[in-house]
Every structure is written in C-alpha cells, then in structure tokens.
C-alpha positions as CSV (number, residue, x, y, z in Angstrom):
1,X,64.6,62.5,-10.7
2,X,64.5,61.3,-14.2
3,X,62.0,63.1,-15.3
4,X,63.4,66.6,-13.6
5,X,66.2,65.8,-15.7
6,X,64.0,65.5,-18.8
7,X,62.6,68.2,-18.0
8,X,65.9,70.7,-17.5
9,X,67.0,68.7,-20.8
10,X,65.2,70.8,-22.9
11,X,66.6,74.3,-21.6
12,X,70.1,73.1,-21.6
13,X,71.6,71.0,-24.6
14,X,74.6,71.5,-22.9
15,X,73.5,70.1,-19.5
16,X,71.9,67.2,-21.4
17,X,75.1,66.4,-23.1
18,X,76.9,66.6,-19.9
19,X,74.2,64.0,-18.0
20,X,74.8,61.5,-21.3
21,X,78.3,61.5,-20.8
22,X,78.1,61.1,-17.1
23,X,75.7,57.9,-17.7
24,X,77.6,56.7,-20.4
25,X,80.6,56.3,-17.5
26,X,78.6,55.1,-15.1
27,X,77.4,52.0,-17.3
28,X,81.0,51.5,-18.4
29,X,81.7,51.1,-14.5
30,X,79.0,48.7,-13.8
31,X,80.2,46.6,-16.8
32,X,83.7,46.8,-16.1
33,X,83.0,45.9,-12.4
34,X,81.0,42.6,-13.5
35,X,83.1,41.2,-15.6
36,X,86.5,42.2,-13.0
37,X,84.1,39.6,-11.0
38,X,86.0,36.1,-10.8
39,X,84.2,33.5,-12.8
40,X,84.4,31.2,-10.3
41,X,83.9,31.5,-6.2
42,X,86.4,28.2,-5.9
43,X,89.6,27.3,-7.3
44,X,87.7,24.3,-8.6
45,X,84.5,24.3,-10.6
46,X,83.6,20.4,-9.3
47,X,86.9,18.5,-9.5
48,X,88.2,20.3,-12.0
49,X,89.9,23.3,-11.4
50,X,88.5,26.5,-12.4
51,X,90.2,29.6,-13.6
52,X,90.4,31.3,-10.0
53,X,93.4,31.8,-8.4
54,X,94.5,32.5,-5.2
55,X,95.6,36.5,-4.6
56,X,98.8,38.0,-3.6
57,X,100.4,36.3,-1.0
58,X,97.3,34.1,0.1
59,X,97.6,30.5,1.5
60,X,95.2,28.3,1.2
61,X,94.7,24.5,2.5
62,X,92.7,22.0,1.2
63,X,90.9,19.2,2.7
64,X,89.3,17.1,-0.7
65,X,87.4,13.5,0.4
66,X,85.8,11.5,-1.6
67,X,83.4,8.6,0.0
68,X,83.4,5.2,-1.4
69,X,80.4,4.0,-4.1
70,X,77.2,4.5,-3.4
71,X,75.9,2.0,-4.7
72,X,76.7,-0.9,-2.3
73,X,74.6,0.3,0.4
74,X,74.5,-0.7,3.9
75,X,77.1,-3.0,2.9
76,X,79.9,-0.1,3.4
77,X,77.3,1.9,4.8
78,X,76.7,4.1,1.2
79,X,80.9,3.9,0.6
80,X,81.7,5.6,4.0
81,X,84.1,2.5,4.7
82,X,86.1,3.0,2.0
83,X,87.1,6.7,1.1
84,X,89.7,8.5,0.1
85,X,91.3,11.6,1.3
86,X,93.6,14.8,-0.5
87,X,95.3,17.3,1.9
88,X,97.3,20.4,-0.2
89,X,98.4,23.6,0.7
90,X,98.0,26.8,-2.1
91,X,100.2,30.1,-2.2
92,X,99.6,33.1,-4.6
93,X,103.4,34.2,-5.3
94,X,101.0,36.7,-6.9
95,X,97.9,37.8,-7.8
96,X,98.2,36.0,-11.4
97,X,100.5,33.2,-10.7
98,X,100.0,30.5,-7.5
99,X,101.6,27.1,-6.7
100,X,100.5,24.1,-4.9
101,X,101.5,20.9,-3.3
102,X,98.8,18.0,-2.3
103,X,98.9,14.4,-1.6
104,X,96.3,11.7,-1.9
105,X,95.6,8.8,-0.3
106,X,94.5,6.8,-3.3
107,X,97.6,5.6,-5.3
108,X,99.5,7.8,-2.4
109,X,100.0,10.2,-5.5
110,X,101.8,13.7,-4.5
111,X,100.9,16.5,-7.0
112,X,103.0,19.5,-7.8
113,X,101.4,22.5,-9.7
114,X,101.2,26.0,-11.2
115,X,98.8,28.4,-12.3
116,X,98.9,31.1,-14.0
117,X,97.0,33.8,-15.9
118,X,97.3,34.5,-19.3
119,X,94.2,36.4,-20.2
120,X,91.8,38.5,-18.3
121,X,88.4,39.0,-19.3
122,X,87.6,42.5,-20.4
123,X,85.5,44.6,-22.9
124,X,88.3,44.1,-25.3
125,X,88.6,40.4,-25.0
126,X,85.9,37.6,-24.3
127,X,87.3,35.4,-21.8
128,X,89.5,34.4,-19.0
129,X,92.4,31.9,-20.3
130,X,94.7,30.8,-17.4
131,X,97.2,28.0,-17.5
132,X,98.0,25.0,-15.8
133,X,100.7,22.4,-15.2
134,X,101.1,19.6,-13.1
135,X,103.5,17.0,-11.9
136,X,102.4,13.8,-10.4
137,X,104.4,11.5,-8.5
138,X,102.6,7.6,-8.1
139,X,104.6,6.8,-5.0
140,X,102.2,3.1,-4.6
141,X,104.0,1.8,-6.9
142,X,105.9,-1.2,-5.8
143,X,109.4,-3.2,-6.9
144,X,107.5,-6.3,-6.6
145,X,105.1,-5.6,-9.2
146,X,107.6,-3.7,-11.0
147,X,111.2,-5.4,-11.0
148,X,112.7,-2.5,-12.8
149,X,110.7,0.3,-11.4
150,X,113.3,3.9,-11.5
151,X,111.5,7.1,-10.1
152,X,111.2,8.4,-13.6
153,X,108.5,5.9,-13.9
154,X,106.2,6.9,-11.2
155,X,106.2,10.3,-12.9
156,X,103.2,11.6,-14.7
157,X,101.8,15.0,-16.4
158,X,99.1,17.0,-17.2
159,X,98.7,20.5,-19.3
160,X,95.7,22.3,-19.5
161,X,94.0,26.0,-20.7
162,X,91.3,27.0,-18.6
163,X,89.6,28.7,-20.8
164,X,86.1,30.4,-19.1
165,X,83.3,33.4,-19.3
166,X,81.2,35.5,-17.0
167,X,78.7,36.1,-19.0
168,X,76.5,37.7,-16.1
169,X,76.1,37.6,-12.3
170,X,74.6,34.1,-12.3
171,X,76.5,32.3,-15.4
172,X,80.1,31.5,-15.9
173,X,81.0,28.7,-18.5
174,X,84.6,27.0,-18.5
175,X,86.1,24.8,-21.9
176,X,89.7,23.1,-20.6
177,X,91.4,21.3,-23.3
178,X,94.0,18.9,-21.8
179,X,96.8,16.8,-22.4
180,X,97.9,13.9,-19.8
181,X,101.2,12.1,-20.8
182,X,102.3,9.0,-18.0
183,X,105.5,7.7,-18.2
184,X,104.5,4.2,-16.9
185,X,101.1,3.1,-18.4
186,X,99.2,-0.6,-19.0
187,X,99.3,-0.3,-23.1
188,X,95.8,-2.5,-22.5
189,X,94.1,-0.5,-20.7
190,X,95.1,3.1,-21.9
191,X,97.5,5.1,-24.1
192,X,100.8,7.1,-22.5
193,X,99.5,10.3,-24.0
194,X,95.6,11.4,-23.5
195,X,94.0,14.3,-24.8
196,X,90.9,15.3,-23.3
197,X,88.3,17.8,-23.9
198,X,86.3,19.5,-20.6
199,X,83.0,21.7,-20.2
200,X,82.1,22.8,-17.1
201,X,79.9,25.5,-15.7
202,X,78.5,27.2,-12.5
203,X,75.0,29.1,-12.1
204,X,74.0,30.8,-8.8
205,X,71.3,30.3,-7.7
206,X,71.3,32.9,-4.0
207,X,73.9,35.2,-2.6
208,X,75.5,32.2,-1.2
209,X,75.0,28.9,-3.2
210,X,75.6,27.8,-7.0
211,X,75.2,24.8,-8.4
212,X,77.8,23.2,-10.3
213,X,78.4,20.6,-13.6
214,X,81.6,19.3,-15.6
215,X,82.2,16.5,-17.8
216,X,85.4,15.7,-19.4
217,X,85.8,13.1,-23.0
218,X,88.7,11.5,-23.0
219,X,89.7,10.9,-26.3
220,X,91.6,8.0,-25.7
221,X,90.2,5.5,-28.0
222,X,90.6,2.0,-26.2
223,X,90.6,3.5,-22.5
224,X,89.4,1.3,-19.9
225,X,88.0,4.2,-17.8
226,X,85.0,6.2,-17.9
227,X,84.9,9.7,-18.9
228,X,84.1,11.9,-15.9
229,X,81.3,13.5,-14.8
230,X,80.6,15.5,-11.5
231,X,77.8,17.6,-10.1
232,X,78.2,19.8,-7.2
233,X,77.4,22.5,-5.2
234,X,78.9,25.4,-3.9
235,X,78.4,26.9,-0.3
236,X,79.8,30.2,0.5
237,X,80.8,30.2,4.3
238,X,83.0,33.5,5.5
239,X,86.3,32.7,4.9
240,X,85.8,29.7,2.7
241,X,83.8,27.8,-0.1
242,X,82.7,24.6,0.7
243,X,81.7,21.7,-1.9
244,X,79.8,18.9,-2.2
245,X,79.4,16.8,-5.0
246,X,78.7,13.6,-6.7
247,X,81.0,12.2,-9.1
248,X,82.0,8.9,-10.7
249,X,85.7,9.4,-10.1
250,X,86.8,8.5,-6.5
251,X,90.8,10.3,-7.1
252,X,90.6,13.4,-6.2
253,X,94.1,14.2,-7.7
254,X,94.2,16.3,-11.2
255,X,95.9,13.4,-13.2
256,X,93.5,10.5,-11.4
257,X,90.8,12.1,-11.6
258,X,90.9,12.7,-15.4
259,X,92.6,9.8,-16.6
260,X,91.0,6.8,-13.7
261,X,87.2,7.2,-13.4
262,X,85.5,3.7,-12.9
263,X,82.1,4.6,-12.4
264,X,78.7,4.4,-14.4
265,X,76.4,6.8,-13.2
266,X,73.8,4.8,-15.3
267,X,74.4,1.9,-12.8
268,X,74.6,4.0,-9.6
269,X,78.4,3.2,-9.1
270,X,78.9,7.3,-7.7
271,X,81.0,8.3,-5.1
272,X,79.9,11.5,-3.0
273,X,82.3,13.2,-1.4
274,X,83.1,17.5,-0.7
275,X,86.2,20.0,-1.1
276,X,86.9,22.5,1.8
277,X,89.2,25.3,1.1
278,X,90.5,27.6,3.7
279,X,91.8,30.8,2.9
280,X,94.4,32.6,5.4
C-alpha cells in the first residue's frame, strides 16, 4: 500500500499533499489518544493516591488491609494475627471532582476527602496536576490519656498536588508534594506541621499487570517515624484493580500512612497487605 502510494505520489503533487495531511491527522489522533490515557489504572499508585479519579457519577468501595510485620514469623503467623483493616466508599460528583469517606481500624481514624483536577495532560501542557484535601478525625483518642481532650484535637490535615506523566503506554511517573498539619501532636516525637516530598511511579509490564513503587521524605527533622516506602502490584480484574503490596507503614489512612511508618525494611519489619476497589 505504501509503496502504491509512492508510486501515485509522483503523478499527483496534489494527491501527495492530500495523503500528508491526512497522516499528519492520524498521528495527531494516536498521540492525543495516549496521552487522554489515565496515568494511573487505580486511584492509588501503592498507598498513595494517584492522580485518577473516579468518573461521572461512579461509586466506588474500598476494601484496604494491611497484615501485621513480617518479620515475626510463625510467631503471628507472618503478621496475619495482627492486621488492620480500611473500608471507604468513593463518588465522582463529576468527571474532575470526587469525594470520599473511609474509616480505619488502626487509631479508628475516619477520613474525609476531595479530589479534584486541575490540569490535564495534553500536547500543550506536560502533566496531569490534580488536587487533594483531607480531613482526619483520630476518634482512639481517649479522656484518660487526655484530661482535656475537645474534638478539635482529634482533628488532623493533609494537602497535596498530584502532580504525574504518561510519558508512554508502559510509564507514568507521579511527584506529590505534601503538607500534614495535626492539631494534637507529641512535640518529642514529631512536629504539628510536616512537609513531605513523594515519587512514585507505575510500569506495565502485560495487558493486565504493572508493577508499582513510591517513597515519600518527610522532612520533618526530629521525626520518630520512618519515611515510607511501598512496592506493589497492580492486577486488572473486569470491573476492578486489585493490589498487593509490601510496605513498611501498617495505616492505611492518607494522614497515618505518611506521617506513622515504624518499619525498617533493612531489618525486615514489612507489613504485606492489598487494596480492592470496586467500581459500580
């Protein structure tokens, strides 16, 4: 076909110009089309979440679970004594803006967040850049511990820009700058306001399965937790995305798991655990 083309090329400038037109169009489709692509397959990249949202009118639930360490072996039989479980529901009020509501069983933390698109990732501009903001509320913390405890104080925030590229069918990268601000905090162990600084990144590897990495520095200078790191991979099953991962932060909240990983991965303290999200 090509070289028929060639061929009537040379009798017809005009039909030549025609066919370079029509190809320049096509290749502008097939670009457009990858990069309309979501970066992500799951609202999360590992823990983290990811710059994908959930459409129009979409409801999702989540089931997050996060086994105990590792690295006590048959002792808790690999941490599956002690684990820790999130439950949230997602809506898309629309196709750039969604809202969710979860609650953990570690700290018995409820989360209330937003997220929303600011930027879309075109041949004009580089990247996706989607905002989010959550409200935590630490409802284990207790009177008796706390003689002057008010709700205010359970209270807790985080800010980020999710800030990602496609940069082709297999490779999306994410950079999520974040800000964490607690109104009750231990001033020996870390700092009301936290500024942290993530990288995170997916790369497919078949038509269903990617493999997945983040790392967060928290830039809290005297913290007594570990900055976070997770590995994962991603499963693509029908109607949902399913996760599993390693990690050394057992809270699977946004705000825990930033702000209270205890694990060393250079010791083996990791907890495995998976994220199921169900669309409907």
């Amino acid at each position: 076909m090509t070289k028929a083309l060639l061929f009537l090329s040379v009798f017809s400038s005009g039909f030549a110009f025609a066919q370079e037109d029509l190809l320049k169009d096509i290749d502008t489709l097939k670009t457009n089309t990858e990069i309309s692509q979501p970066a992500f397959k799951a609202l999360q990249i590992v823990t983290g979440q990811s710059t994908k949202l959930a459409a129009k009118k979409e409801w999702y639930i989540v089931v997050a679970h996060r086994f105990g360490d590792i690295s006590t072996g048959f002792k808790d039989f690999f941490g599956l004594d002690n684990a820790s479980t999130k439950l949230g529901v997602i809506y898309g009020i629309t196709d750039g803006v969604s809202l969710s509501l979860s609650r953990e069983t570690n700290m018995k933390t409820f989360e209330g967040a937003v997220k929303y698109k600011l930027v879309k990732q075109n041949d004009n501009f580089p990247v996706d850049i989607v905002g989010y903001n959550v409200m935590g509320v630490n409802t284990d913390l207790s009177k008796d511990n706390y003689p002057f405890l008010t709700f205010g104080d359970r209270l807790s925030y985080l800010t980020q820009a999710l800030i990602s590229r496609r940069f082709n069918d297999k490779l999306s990268l994410q950079l999520t700058p974040s800000f964490v601000h607690k109104n009750l905090y231990e001033p020996s162990v870390e700092d009301k306001n936290q500024f942290l600084a993530g990288l995170g990144g997916r790369y497919k590897i078949s038509k269903r399965i990617s493999v997945n990495a983040e790392y967060f520095v928290n830039f809290d200078s005297h913290s007594f937790y570990k900055n976070p790191l997770s590995l994962g991979v991603d499963i693509e099953t029908g109607g949902h995305v399913f996760q599993l991962l390693f990690t050394n932060s057992q809270i699977n909240s946004d705000i825990g798991y930033l702000t209270n990983a205890s694990g060393e991965w250079g010791k083996g303290h990791i907890f495995f655990g998976f994220n199921l999200y169900r669309v409907f």
